[in-house]
N, C-alpha and C positions, 0 to 999 in steps of 0.2 A: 543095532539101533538101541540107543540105552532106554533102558524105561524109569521116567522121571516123573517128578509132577507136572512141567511145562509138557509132555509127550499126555499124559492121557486129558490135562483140560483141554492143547489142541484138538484131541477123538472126542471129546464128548460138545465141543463146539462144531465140528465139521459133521459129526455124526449125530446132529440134533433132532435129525426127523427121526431117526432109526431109533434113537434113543426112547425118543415117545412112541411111535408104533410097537414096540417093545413093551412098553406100559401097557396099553391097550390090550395087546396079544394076552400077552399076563393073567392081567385079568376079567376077559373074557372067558381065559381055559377053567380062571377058579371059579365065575359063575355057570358053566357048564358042566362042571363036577358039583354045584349046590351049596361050595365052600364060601362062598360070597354072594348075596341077594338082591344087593342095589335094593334095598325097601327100606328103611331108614340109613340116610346119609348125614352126617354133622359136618359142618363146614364153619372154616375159622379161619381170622387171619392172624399172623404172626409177624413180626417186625426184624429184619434178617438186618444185621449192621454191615453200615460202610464207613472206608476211614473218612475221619473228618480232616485230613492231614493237605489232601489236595483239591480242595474247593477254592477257586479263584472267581474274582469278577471279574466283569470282560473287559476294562482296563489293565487288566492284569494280564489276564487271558492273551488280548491282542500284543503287548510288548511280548510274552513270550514265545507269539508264533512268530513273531519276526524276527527274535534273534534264535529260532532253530533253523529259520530260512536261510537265516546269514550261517547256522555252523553247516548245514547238508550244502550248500555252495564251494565251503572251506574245504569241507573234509573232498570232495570229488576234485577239488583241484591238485589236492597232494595225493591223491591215487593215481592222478594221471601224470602229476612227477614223479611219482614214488620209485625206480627198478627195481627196488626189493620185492620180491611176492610175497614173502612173509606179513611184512608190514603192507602192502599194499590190501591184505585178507582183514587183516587186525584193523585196517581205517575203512576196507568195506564195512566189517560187520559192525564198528561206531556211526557210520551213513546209515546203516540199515535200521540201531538205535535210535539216531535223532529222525532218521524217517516214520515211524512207528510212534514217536513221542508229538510228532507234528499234527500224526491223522488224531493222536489222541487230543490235542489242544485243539484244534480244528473241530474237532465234534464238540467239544466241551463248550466254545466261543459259541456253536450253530444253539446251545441247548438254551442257555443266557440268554439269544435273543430272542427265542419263542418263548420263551417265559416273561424277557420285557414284555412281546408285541401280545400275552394273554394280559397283562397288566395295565397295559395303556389304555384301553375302553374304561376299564375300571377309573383310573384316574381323571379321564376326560371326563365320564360323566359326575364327577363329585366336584368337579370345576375348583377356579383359582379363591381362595381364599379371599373372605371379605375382607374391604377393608375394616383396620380395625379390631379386625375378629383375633383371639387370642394365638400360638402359633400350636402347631397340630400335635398332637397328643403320639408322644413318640413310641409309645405304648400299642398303637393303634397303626400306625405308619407304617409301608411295605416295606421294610430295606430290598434294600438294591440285590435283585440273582443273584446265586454261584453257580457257576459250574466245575464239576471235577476234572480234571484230565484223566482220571484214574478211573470212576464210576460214574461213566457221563449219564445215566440214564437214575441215579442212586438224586431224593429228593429227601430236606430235611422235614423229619418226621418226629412227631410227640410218640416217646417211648415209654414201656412199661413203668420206668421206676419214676415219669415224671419229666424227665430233660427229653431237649430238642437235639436230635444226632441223625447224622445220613443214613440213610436205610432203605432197604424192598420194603414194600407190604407182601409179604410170600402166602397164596391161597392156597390150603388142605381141603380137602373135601375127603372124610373117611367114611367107610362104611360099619356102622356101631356094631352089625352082629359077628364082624370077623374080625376086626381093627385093619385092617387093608385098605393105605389108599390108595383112593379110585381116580382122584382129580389133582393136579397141580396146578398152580398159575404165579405169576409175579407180576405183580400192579406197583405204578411207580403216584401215587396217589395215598395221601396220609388217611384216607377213609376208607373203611368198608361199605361204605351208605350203599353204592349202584353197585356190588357185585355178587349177587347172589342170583340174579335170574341168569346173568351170562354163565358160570358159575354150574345152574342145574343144566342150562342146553348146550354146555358142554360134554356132560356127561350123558345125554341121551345121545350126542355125538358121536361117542367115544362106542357107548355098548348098545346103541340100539333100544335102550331100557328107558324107563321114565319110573322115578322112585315114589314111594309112595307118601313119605313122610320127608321133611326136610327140615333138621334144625340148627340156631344160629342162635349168637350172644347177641346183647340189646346193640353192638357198633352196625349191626346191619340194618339201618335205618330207611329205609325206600319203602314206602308205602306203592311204590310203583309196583317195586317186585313182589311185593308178599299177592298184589290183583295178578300178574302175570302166572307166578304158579299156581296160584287156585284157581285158575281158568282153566291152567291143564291137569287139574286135579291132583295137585301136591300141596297136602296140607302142610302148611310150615306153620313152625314153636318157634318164633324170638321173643323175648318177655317183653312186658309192658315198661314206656319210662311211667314214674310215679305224676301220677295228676299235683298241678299245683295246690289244688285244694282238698288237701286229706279226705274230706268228706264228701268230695264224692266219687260217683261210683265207677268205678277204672272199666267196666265193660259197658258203661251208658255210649254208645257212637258221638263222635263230635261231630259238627257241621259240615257236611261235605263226604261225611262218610261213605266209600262204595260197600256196597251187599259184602263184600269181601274182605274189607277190613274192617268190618264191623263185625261176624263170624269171626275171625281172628280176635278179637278183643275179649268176644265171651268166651271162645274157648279157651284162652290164657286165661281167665278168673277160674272157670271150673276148672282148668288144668293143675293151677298154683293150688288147689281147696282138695285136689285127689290123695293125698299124701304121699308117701316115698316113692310110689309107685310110679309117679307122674311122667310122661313124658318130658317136661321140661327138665327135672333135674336129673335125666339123661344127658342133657349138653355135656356135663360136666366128664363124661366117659370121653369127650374129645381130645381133653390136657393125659388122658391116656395112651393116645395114639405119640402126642410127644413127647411124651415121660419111653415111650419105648425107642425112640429116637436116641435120647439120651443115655439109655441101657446100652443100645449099640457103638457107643461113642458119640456118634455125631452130633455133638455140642454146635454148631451152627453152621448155618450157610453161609 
């Protein structure tokens, strides 16, 4: 059996539980030897690229599931005229292409309409335009879905340098005192706002452990989540955004504020006032874990 690149993505898609129970195993064994602590963990997301080359709308979409329907029809009819075996192997394995290209158009059509039908509430409720009223700020206006046939699950995503390109949000969760990560994940979602609690009870999942320290950059915005871990007693560092009005005081609580994020607020000012030493500018030891990434080759997902 040759060993190819098609030969090991099939193992590592068929062999995906195994793959992660592996991880798990891993490092389990390293926090049982003391090489790894699970007591401060940084967590960050990263934007892993997909082509932009095959995103279609679903007008598009549906004319091409119909004429793959019409070629898998074509091609089985001349396999069953075919007497040659030769040739009748070589128009199997084109059936078996345009079959394979049809599940992929077929997911890609199903992805477009659940992205309409999450969009349609939204539209209904901002109703028909008044009369009169100027025409909608195109600026502002959803364009109409894509979907890929090629990365049906890949959603356009605001990227590092600025432009909008298909992409994962791909989740690291490292552990700062060994550089070892301990958590993965892939979110098809251009925010990191709600992924930080799933995120840590994942990892108490994984090793049994609940970490004691948890930090993140200002994109992890959930006020939900920073109440959820400090209820089970994981102080989390993501920095403050800056108050509108310069003058005042970034750790006074705003209206509404729980016991908990209001503690996080002041610990962020004394945190930012500790000097080098600070916890917060520890985040930055995360772009370490993939700066080693890049040492190893692995330029991208």
């Amino acid at each position: 059996m040759p060993l190819n690149y098609h030969l090991l993505s099939d193992f590592r898609w068929q062999a995906a539980a195994l793959v992660d129970r592996l991880l798990t195993q891993g490092v389990a064994a390293l926090c049982k030897e003391g090489l790894v602590k699970l007591v401060t963990l940084s967590h960050d997301g990263i934007r892993a690229s997909a082509g932009s080359g095959s995103f279609r709308r679903r007008a598009t979409l549906e004319r091409l599931l119909g004429e793959v329907e019409e070629r898998i029809v074509r091609l089985r009819q001349e396999i069953d005229a075919d007497p040659d075996a030769s040739n009748r192997r070589m128009r199997a394995a084109a059936e078996r292409a345009a079959r394979e290209r049809q599940q992929r158009v077929t997911a890609a059509l199903q992805a477009v309409r659940a992205l309409q039908a999450r969009q349609a509430p939204a539209a209904e409720a901002a109703g028909p335009p008044e009369s009169g009223a100027p025409p909608a700020n195109t600026k502002t206006t959803k364009k109409e879905p894509r979907g890929s046939t090629t990365y049906v699950e890949a959603r356009v995503m605001r990227m590092a340098d600025g432009g909008w390109r298909p992409a994962y949000n791909v989740q690291l969760v490292g552990d700062l005192d060994s550089g070892v990560i301990v958590g993965v994940g892939i979110d098809t979602t251009g925010s990191d706002g709600e992924l930080m609690a799933p995120a840590a009870a994942e990892v108490e999942r994984r090793y049994a452990r609940r970490p004691q320290r948890w930090l993140t950059d200002g994109g992890f915005t959930s006020l939900d989540d920073i109440v959820t871990l400090a209820r089970k007693g994981i102080t989390v560092f993501r920095p403050l955004k800056p108050r509108r009005n310069p003058n005042n005081d970034p750790a006074a609580p705003c209206p509404g504020d729980r016991p908990e994020i209001a503690d996080w607020r002041r610990r962020m000012v004394d945190d930012a006032q500790a000097g080098p030493a600070s916890w917060i500018r520890r985040r930055g030891e995360h772009e370490r874990l993939n700066a080693n990434f890049r040492r190893q080759g692995l330029q991208q997902f």
